[in-house]
C-alpha positions in Angstrom: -37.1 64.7 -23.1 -35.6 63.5 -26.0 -32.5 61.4 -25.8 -29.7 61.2 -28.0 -29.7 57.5 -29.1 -33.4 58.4 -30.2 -32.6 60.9 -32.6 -31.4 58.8 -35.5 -34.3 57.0 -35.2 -36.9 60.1 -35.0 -35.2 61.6 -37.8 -35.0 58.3 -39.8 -38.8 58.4 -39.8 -39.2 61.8 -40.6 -37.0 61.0 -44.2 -39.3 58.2 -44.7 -42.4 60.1 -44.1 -41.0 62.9 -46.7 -40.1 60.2 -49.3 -43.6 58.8 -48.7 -45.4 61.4 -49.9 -43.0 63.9 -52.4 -43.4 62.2 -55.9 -40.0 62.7 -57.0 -39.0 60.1 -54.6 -39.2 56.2 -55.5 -37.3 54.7 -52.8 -35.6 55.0 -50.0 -33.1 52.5 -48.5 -30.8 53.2 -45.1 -26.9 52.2 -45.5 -24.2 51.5 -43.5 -23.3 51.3 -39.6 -27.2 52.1 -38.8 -28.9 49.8 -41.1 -27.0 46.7 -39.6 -27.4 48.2 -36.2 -23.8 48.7 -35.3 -23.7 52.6 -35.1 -21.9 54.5 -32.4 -23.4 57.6 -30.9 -20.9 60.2 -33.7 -22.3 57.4 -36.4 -23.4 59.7 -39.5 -26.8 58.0 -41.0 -26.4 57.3 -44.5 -29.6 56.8 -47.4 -29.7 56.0 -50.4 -32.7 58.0 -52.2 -33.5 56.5 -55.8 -35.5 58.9 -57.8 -36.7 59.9 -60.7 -34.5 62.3 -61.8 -31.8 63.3 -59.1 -30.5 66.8 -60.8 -33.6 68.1 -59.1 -32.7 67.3 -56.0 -29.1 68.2 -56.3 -29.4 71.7 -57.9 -31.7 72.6 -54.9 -30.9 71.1 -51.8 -33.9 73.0 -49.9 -35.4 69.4 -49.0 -32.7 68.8 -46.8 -33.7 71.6 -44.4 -37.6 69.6 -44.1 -35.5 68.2 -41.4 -34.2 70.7 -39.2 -31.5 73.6 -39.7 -28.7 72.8 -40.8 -25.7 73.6 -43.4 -25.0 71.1 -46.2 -21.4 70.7 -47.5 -21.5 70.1 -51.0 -21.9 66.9 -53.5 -20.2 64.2 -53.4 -19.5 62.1 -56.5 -19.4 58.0 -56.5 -20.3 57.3 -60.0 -24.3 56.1 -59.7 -24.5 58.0 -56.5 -24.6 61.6 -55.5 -24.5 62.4 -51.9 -25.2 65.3 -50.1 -23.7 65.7 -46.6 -26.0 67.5 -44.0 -24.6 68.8 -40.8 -28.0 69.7 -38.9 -27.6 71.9 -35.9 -28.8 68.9 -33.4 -25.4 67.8 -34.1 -27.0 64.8 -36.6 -24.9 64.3 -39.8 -26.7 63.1 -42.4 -25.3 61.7 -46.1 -28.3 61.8 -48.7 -27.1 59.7 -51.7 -29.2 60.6 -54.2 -29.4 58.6 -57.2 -31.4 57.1 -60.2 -33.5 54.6 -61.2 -30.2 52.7 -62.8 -29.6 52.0 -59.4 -31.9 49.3 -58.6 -31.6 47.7 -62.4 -30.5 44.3 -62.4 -28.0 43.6 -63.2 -26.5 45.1 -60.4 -23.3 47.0 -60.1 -20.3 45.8 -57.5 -20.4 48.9 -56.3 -24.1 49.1 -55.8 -23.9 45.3 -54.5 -20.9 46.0 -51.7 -23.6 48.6 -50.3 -26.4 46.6 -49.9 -24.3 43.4 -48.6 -23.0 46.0 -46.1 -26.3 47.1 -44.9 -29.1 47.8 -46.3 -32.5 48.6 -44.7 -35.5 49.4 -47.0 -37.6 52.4 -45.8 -40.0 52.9 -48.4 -40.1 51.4 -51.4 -43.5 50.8 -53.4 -42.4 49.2 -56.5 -40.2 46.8 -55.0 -37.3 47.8 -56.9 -35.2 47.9 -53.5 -36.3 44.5 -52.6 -35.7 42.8 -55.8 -31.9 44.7 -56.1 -31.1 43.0 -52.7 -32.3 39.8 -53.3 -30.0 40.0 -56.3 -27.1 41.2 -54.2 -28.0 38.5 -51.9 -27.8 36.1 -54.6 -24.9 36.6 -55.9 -23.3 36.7 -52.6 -24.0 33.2 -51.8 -22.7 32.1 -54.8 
């Protein structure tokens, strides 16, 4: 039986496997309160989900249900970032921050670098665009 502090995880892997193989994904990065590993059982589960061009995932949110039922509440604007809130019926909430390539450009944004200093956890990520973003944040940081 499955128990509650294992579904984040379960359905943490099921986003990465989806991002791994849709091409309109390029990366896929977990934020926030789960990332850093400090997430309480209510804890929503926040991504970030850099792609190539995000109006396609916003204008039809169908993708999110790939993941169980569930009702979404609308889009969320924070300038670079998009998110879509989930509310699946497993009682998960999920907030999909969809969001371009000018994400990950370097220079980074504060915005863009308070998230990742917050935590950040790199799910999939080919190109390395993630990985390079953060060691920017990083770098700036210690500065």
């Amino acid at each position: 039986m499955q128990q509650p502090e294992d579904l984040p995880e379960d359905l943490i892997e099921a986003i990465t496997k989806w991002a791994e193989v849709d091409a309109r994904i390029v990366a896929l990065a977990l934020v926030g309160s789960h990332a850093r590993g400090k997430a309480n059982l209510t804890a929503d589960i926040d991504l970030i989900v850099v792609c190539k061009n995000p109006p396609e995932l916003l204008n039809d949110q169908s993708w999110t249900q790939k993941f169980g039922p569930g009702k979404t509440s609308g889009v969320e604007d924070y300038s670079l970032v998009q998110s879509v809130r989930v509310f699946y019926d497993d009682g998960a909430e999920v907030e999909f921050g969809v969001t371009s390539l000018a994400w990950t450009n370097i220079p980074i944004d504060e915005g863009t670098m308070t998230v990742m200093r917050n935590g950040m956890r790199i799910l999939y990520d080919p190109e390395k665009r993630l990985k390079r973003a953060l060691g920017f944040a990083q770098e700036k940081s210690q500065m």
